[in-house]
LUMVO-568909 format. One line per 8 residues: their letters; for each residue x, y, z of C-alpha. Coordinates in nm, 3 decimals. Example, Ala and Ser with C-alpha at 12.3 -4.5 7.8 and 13.67 -1.06 7.14 Angstrom:
! residues 2
AS> 1.230:-0.450:0.780 ~ 1.367:-0.106:0.714
//
This chain:
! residues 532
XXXXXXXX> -1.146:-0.234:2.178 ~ -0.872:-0.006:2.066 ~ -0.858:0.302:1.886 ~ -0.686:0.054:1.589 ~ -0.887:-0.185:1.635 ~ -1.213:-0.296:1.482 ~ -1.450:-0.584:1.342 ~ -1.396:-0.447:1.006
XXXXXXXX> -1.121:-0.284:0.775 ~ -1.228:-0.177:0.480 ~ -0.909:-0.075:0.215 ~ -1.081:0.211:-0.010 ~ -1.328:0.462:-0.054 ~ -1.479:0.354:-0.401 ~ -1.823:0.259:-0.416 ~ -1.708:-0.085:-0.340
XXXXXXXX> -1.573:0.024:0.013 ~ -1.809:0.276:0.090 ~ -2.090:0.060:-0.010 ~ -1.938:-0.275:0.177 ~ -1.862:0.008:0.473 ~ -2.244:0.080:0.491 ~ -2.360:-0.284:0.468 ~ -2.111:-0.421:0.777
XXXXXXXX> -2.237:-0.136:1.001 ~ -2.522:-0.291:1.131 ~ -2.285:-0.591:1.248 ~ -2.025:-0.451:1.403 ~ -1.753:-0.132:1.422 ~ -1.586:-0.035:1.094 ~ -1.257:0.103:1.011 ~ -1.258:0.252:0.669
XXXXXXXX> -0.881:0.412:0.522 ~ -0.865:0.612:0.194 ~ -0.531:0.704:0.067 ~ -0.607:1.072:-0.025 ~ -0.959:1.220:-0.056 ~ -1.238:1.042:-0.070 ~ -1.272:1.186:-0.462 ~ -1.012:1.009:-0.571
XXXXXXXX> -1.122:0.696:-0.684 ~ -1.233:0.561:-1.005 ~ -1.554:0.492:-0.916 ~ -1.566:0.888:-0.890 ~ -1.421:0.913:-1.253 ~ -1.704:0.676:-1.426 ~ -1.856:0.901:-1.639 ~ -2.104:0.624:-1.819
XXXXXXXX> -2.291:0.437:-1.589 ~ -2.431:0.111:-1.477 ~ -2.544:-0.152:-1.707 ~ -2.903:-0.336:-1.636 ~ -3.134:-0.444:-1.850 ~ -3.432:-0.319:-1.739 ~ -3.527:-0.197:-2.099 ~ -3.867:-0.323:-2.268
XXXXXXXX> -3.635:-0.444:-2.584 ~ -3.375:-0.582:-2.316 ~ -3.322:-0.858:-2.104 ~ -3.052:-1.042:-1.866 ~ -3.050:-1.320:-2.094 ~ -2.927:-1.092:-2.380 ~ -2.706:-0.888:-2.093 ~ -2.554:-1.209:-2.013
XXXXXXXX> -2.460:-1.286:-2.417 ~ -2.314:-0.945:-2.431 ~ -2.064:-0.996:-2.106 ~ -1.967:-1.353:-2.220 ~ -1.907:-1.226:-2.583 ~ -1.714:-0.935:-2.497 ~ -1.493:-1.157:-2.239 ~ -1.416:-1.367:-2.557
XXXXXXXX> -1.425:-1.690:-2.400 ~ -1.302:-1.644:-2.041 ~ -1.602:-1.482:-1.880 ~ -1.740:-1.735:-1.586 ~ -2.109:-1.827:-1.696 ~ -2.192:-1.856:-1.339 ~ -2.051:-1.519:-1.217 ~ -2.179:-1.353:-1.529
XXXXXXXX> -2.528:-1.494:-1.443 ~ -2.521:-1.400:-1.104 ~ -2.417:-1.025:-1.131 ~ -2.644:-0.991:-1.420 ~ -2.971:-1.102:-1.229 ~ -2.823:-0.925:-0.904 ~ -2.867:-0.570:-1.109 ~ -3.174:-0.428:-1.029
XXXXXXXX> -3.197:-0.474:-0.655 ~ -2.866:-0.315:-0.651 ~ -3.005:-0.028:-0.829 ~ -3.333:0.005:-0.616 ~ -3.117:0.060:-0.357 ~ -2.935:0.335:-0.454 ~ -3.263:0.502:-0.579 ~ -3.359:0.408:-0.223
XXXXXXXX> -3.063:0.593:-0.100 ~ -3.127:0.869:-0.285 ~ -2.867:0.846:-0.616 ~ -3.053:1.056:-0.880 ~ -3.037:0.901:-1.257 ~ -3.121:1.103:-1.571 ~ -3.466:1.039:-1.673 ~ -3.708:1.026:-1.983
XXXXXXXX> -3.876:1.313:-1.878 ~ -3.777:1.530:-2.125 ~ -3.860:1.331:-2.432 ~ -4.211:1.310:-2.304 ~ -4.181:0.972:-2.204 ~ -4.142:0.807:-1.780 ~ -3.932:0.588:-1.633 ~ -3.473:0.597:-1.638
XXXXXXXX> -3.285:0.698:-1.929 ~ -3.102:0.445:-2.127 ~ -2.770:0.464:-2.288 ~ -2.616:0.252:-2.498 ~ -2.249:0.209:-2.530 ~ -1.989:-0.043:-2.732 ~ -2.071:-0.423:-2.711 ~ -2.388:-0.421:-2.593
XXXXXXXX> -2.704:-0.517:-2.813 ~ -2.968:-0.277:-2.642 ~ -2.959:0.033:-2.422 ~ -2.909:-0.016:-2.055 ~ -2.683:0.205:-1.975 ~ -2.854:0.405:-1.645 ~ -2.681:0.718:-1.538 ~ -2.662:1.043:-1.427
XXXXXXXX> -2.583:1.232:-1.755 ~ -2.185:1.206:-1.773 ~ -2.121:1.186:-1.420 ~ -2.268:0.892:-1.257 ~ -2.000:0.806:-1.037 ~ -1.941:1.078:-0.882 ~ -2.315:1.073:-0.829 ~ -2.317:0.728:-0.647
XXXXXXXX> -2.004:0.825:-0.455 ~ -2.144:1.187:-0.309 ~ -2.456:0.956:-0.164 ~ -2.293:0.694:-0.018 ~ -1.984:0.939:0.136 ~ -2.279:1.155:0.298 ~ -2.454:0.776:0.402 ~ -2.153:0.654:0.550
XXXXXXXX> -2.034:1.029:0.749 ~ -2.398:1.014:0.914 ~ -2.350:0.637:1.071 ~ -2.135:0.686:1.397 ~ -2.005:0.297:1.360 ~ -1.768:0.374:1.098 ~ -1.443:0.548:1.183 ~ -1.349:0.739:0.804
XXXXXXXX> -0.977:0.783:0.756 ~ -0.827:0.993:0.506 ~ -0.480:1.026:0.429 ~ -0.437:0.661:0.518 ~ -0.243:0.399:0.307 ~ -0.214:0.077:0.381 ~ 0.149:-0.088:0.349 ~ 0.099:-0.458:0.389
XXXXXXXX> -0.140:-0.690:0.511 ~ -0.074:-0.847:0.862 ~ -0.083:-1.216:0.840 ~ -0.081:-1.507:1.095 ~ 0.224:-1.686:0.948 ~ 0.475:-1.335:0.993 ~ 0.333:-1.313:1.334 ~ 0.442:-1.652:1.384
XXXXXXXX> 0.729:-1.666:1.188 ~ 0.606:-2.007:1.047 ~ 0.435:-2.079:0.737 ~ 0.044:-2.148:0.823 ~ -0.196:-2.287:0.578 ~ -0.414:-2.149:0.498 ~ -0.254:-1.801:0.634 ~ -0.492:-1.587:0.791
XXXXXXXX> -0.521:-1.183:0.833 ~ -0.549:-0.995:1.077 ~ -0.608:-0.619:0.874 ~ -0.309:-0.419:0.753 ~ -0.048:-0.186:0.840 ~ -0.129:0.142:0.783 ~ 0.047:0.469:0.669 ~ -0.054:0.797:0.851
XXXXXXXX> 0.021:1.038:0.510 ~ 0.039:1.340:0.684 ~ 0.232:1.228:1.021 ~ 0.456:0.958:0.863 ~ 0.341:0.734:1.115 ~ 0.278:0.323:1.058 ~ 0.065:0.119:1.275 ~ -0.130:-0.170:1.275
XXXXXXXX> -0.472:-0.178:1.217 ~ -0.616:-0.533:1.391 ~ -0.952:-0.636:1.219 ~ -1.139:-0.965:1.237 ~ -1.176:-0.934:0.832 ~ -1.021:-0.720:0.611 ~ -1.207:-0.602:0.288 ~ -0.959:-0.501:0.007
XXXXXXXX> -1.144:-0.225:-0.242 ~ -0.869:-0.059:-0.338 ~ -0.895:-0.003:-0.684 ~ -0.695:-0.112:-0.997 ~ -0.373:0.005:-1.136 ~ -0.339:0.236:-1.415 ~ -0.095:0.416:-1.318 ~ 0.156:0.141:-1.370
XXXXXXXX> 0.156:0.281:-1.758 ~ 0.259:0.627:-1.844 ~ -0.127:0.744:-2.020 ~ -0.395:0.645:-1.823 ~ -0.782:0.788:-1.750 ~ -0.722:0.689:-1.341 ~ -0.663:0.899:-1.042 ~ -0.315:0.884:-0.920
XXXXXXXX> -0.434:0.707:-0.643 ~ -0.452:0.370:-0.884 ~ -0.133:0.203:-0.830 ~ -0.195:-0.171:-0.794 ~ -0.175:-0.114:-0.370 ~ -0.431:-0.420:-0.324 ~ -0.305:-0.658:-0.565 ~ 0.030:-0.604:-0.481
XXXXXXXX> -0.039:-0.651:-0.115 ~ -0.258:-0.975:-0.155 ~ -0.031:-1.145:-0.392 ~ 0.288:-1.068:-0.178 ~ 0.083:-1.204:0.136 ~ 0.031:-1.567:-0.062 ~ -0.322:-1.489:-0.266 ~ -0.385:-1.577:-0.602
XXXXXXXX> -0.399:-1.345:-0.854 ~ -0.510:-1.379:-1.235 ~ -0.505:-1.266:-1.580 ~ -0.316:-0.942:-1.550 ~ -0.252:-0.911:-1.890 ~ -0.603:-0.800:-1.966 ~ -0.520:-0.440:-1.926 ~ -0.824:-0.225:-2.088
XXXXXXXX> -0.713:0.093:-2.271 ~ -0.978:0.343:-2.295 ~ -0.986:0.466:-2.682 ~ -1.076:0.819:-2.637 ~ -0.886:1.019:-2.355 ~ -0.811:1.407:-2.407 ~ -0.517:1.488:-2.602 ~ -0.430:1.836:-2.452
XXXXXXXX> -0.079:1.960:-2.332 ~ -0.314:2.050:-1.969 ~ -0.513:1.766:-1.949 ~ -0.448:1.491:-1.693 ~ -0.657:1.145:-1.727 ~ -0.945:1.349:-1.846 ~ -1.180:1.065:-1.984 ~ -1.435:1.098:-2.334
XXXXXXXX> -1.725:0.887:-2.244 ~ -1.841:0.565:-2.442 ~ -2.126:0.717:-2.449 ~ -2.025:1.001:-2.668 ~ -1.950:0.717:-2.912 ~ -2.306:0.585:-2.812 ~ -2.521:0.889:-2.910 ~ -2.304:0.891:-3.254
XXXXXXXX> -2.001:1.083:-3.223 ~ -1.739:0.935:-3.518 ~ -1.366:0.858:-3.482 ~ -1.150:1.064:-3.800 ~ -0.754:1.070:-3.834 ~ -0.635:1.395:-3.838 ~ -0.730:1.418:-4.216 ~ -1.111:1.374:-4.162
XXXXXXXX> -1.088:1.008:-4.305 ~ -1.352:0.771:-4.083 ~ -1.178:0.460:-4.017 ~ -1.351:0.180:-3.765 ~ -1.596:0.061:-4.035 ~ -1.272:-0.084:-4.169 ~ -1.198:-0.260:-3.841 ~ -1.509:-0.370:-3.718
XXXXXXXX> -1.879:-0.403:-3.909 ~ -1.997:-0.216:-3.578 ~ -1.771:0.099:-3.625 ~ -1.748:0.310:-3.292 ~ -1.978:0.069:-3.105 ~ -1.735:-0.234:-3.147 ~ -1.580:-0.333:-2.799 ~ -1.299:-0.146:-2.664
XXXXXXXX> -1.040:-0.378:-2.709 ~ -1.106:-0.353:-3.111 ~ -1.137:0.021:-3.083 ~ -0.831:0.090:-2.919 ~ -0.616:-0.107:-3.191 ~ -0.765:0.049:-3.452 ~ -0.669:0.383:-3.307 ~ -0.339:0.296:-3.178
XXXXXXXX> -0.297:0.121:-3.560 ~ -0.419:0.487:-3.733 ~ -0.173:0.643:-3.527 ~ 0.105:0.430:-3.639 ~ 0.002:0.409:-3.983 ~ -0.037:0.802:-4.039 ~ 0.303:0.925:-3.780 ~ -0.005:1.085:-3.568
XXXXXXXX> 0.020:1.181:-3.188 ~ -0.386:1.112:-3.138 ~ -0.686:1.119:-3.381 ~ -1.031:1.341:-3.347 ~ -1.373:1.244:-3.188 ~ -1.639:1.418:-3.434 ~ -1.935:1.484:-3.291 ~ -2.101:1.663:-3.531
XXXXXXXX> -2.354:1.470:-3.585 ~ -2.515:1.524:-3.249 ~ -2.699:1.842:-3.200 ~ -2.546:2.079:-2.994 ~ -2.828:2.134:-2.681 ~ -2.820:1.751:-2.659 ~ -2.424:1.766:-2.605 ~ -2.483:2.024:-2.364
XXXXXXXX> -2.741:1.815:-2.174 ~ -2.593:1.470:-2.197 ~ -2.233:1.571:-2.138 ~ -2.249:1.897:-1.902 ~ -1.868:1.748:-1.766 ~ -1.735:1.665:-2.106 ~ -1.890:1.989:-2.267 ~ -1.752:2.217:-1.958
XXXXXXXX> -1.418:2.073:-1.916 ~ -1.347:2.022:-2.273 ~ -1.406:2.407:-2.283 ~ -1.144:2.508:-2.054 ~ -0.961:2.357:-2.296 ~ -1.072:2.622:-2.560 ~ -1.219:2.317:-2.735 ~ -1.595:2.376:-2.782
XXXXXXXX> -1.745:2.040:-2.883 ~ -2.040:2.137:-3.020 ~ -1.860:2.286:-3.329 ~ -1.493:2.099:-3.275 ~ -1.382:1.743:-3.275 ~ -1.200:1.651:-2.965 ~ -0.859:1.539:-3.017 ~ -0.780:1.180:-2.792
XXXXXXXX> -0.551:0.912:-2.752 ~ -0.593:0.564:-2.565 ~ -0.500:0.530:-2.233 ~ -0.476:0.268:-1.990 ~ -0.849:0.234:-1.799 ~ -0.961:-0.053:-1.624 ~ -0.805:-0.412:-1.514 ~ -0.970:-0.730:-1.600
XXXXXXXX> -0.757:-0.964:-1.370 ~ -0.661:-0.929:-1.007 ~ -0.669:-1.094:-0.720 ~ -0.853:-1.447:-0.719 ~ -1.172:-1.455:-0.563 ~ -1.490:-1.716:-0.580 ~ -1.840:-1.596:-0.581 ~ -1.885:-1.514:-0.189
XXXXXXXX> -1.585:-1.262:-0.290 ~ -1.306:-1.492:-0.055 ~ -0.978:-1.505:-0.120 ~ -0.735:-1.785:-0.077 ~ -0.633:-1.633:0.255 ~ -0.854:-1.648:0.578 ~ -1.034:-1.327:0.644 ~ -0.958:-1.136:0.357
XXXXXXXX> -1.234:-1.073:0.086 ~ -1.188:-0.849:-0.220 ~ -1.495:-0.616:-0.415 ~ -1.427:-0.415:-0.705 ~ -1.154:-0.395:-0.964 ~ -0.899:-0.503:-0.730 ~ -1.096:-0.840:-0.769 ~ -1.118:-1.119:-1.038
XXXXXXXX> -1.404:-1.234:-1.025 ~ -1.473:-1.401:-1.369 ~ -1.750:-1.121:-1.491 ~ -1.476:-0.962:-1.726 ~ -1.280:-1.238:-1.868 ~ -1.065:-1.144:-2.184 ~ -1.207:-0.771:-2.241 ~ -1.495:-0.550:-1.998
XXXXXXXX> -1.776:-0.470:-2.135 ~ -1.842:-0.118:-2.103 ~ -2.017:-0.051:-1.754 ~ -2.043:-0.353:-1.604 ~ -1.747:-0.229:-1.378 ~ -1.966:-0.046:-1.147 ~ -2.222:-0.322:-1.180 ~ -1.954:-0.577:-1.067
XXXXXXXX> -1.887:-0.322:-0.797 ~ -2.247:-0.283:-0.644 ~ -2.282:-0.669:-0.632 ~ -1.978:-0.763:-0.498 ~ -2.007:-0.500:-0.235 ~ -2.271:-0.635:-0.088 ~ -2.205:-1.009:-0.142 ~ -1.867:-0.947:0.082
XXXXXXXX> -2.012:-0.765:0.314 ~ -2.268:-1.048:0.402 ~ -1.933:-1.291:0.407 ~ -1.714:-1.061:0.616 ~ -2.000:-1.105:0.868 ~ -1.998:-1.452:0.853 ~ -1.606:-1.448:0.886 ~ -1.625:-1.242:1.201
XXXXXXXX> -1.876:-1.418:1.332 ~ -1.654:-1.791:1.274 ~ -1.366:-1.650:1.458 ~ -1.530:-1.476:1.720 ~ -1.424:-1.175:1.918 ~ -1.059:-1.209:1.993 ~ -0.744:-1.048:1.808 ~ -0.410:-1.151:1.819
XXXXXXXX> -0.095:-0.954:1.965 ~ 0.101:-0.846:1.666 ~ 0.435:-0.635:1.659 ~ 0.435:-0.248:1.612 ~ 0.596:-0.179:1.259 ~ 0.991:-0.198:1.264 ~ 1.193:0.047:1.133 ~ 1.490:0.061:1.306
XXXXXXXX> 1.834:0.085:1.134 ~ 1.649:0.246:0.815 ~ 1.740:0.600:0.738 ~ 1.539:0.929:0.543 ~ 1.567:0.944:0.199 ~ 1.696:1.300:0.089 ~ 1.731:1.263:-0.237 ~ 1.406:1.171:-0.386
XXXXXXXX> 1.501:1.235:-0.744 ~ 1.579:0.846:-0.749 ~ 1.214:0.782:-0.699 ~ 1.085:1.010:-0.907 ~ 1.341:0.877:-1.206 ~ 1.203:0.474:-1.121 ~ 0.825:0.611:-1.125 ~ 0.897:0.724:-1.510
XXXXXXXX> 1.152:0.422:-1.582 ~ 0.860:0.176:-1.395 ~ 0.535:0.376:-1.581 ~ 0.742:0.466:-1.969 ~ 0.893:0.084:-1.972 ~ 0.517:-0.068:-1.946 ~ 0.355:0.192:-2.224 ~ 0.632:0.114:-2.441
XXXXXXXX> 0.681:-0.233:-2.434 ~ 0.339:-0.398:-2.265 ~ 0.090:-0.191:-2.396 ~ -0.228:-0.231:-2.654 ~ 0.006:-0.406:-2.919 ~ 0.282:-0.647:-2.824 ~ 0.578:-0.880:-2.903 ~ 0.792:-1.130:-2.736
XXXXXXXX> 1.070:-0.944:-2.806 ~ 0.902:-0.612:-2.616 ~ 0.798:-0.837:-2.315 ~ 1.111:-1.015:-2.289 ~ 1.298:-0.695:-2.271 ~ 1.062:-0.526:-2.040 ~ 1.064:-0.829:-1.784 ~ 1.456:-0.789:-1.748
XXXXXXXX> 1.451:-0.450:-1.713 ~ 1.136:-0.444:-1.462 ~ 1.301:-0.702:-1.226 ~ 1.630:-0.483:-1.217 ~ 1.413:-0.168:-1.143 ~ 1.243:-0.404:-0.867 ~ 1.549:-0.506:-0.689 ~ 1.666:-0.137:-0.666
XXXXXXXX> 1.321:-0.013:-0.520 ~ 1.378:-0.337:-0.295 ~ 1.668:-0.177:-0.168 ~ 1.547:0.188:-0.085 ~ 1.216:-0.011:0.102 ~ 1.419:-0.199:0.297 ~ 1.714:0.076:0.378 ~ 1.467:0.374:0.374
XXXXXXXX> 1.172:0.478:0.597 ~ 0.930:0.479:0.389 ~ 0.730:0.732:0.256 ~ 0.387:0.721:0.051 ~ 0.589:0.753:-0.263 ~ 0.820:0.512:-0.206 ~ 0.501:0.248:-0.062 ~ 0.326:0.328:-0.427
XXXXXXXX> 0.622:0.272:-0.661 ~ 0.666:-0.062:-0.514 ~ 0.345:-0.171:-0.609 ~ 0.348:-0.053:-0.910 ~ 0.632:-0.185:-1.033 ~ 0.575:-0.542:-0.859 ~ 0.197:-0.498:-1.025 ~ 0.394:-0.413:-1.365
XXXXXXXX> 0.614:-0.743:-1.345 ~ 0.272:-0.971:-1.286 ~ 0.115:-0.810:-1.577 ~ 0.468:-0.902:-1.795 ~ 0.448:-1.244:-1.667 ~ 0.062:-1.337:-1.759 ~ 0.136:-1.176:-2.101 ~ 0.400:-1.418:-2.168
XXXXXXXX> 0.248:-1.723:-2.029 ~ -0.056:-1.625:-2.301 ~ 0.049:-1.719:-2.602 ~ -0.227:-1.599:-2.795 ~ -0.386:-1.339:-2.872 ~ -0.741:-1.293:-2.711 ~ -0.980:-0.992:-2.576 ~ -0.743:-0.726:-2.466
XXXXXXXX> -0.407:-0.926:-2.469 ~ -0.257:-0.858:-2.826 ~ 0.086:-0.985:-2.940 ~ 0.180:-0.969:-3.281 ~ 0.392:-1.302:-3.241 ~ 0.093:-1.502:-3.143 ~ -0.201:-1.255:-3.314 ~ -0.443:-1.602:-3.300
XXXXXXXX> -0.681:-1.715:-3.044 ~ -0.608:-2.072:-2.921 ~ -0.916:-2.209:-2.765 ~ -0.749:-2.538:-2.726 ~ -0.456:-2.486:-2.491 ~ -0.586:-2.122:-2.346 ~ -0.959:-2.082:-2.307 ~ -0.855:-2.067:-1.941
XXXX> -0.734:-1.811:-1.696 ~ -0.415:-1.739:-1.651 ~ -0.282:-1.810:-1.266 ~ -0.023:-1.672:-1.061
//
């Protein structure tokens, strides 16, 4: 076998990849590529934690009411049922593994602490205080360095997926892959990477909008890959803003926990006035979709840049021991939260929609499988609720595992000749300015106009001006060697134009897809997904 050459390529270093990574390694040699370092991921950024209802006041049944009620209507009873019940084994195993979770200890009491954040009807939320994913991740990273089948690379981006019908320049159905072409960051280099299945776990997209709580690793790379090889993707319009992301002049993406909300932290406009009681009977521990308006909305209403996060009400050694991360960072802010509010604004988060998959985690294309927010499974529907993303992850990571070894072991041990990638004729980009000035156009133009509130007027306007910034980023791919850069604000601005496009097929307003033209849900014509 060659050095590019393996029975599995795994696209990403969350804990969907690393954890899939793991799984396949007893069946075969695995070729894991990260963009950057293996830090920056979102799983890495979860600050809250995994939802399970292992609680003596909880169950799955009532886990299950809360996912299908926050997905107002679009949530997949089946999936739902099966990630839900799925939960615990997934946890064992990272206790097995060594992940440690906060405890009871201190209250006198045994067994995991349990938070509770908004939209769900009974604490579940196990973590490790307010930094469970990078928790998970440091485990798994130091499980997956110590297994010599796994080949780690960093700096490694993949630029498009290699399919069966481009190598024979003939349309095949269904199309197949054969793993992905891959970007060397540091040397510039692109080469194919041959793999009997290909696992995408690349992430979601939030960098497509200007304010966002993600790395700036998420730019859409595996949706926009699978959906210009031929997959399926769906509703992309269910974008979730976080509510409460650091409002500071220095702070980049720096997320405020749920959970903060969960222990009884209180959301004030500038003026000290309390305002979600007016929006929602459950006040800060309505869903996120109904927080985020009502921010966005006090914003509007009072000419404010962000509101505060009060957390008076807390006592001061339990901020310190809950949220060591929020506490510490929020201090080299000069903000001390034990006698401050913390000043936030929404920000883009999490995407419900992405690329089609079924419950063994397939795709519509041979050999390629999806885990993790890059996938649609039918957990989320219209709106997340809070920490099931990692939960989603866990499962998923395992269930396509076990089908990329059924994949491999269907087609069996050869791998076709492809092409090296072509370049020829292209020439360097020296003046990178124009990228940089189509990365704000691509990332101001989808705040602006597709963000928590909109209008057909906004969308119309920002899907003419999105397809003209496409075609000109067309141009500099195809005329340019490219450069990571250049790779990234493709996909984000072909990601942007899919999330334009589900919001206005949905006409209605449902979960995390408000317009004020349509502000009613429809459950006659669009209690459905929406399909590209």
């Amino acid at each position: 076998m060659n050095a590019n050459e393996s029975d599995f390529l795994v696209v990403g270093s969350g804990i969907a990849g690393l954890l899939a990574a793991i799984k396949l390694s007893d069946s075969g040699s695995v070729t894991l590529v990260t963009k950057k370092k293996w830090t920056d991921s979102n799983t890495n950024y979860a600050q809250g934690g995994i939802a399970v209802p292992i609680g003596d006041e909880d169950s799955a049944d009532l886990h299950i009411q809360d996912t299908l009620t926050a997905g107002c209507g679009l949530g997949h009873p089946e999936v739902v049922d099966f990630v839900v019940k799925h939960g615990k084994p997934c946890l064992e195993e990272l206790i097995g593994m060594g992940v440690t979770f906060s405890s009871e200890e201190d209250t006198g009491r045994t067994g995991l602490a349990l938070g509770r954040e908004g939209g769900h009807t009974a604490s579940r939320i196990v973590h490790s205080k307010d930094h469970t994913g990078r928790e998970i991740e440091t485990v798994l990273l130091e499980t997956l360095r110590s297994i010599p089948g796994i080949t780690l690379l960093e700096n490694h981006i993949a630029v498009d997926l290699i399919l069966e019908s481009k190598r024979r320049g003939c349309k095949v159905k269904p199309d197949r892959c054969w793993g992905a072409y891959v970007m060397d960051v540091i040397e510039g280099s692109i080469e194919p990477f041959l793999a009997r299945v290909t696992i995408l776990a690349s992430g979601g997209a939030g960098k497509v909008y200007l304010y966002t709580s993600n790395p700036d690793i998420a730019t859409g790379d595996g949706i926009a890959m699978a959906y210009r090889a031929g997959a399926r993707c769906s509703n992309l319009e269910f974008v979730q803003f976080h509510p409460t992301c650091l409002y500071h002049p220095r702070a980049k993406s720096f997320l405020i926990s749920e959970a903060v909300r969960g222990e009884g932290a209180i959301l004030r406009t500038l003026d000290g006035e309390a305002f979600m009681k007016a929006y929602d009977p459950r006040g800060e521990l309505a869903s996120r979709d109904i927080v985020a308006r009502a921010v966005d909305s006090e914003m509007k209403r009072k000419g404010d840049k962000h509101v505060l996060l009060d957390l008076s009400a807390i006592d001061g050694t339990r901020i310190r021991e809950r949220f060591p991360n929020i506490y510490r960072t929020c201090l080299d802010f000069g903000i001390d939260i034990t006698r401050q509010p913390i000043p936030v604004v929404p920000a883009a988060h999490y995407m419900c929609g992405g690329v089609v998959t079924d419950l063994t985690a397939r795709t519509g294309i041979e050999g390629l499988v999806c885990a993790g927010e890059v996938a649609a499974t039918g957990l989320h529907g219209a709106n997340r609720l809070a920490s099931n993303s990692l939960l989603e992850a866990l499962v998923f990571a395992g269930v396509s595992a076990s089908t990329a070894v059924g994949i491999r072991d269907e087609r069996g041990s050869e791998l076709p000749r492809v092409e090296p990638w072509q370049d020829e004729g292209t020439a360097e980009l020296k003046e990178v300015v124009f990228l940089d000035h189509d990365w704000d156009q691509v990332r101001t133009l989808m705040w602006d106009y597709v963000g928590i509130v909109r209008s057909d007027q906004r969308l119309k306007i920002a899907k003419k001006r999105i397809r003209l910034l496409r075609e000109q980023i067309e141009t500099y791919y195809w005329n340019y060697r490219l450069t990571p850069d250049l790779v990234e604000l493709r996909n984000i601005a072909l990601v942007g134009e899919l999330i334009i496009r589900c919001a206005m097929m949905r006409r209605e307003s449902r979960g995390l897809h408000y317009n004020i033209d349509c502000p009613d849900a429809d459950d006659s014509a669009w209690k459905r997904d929406t399909l590209l």
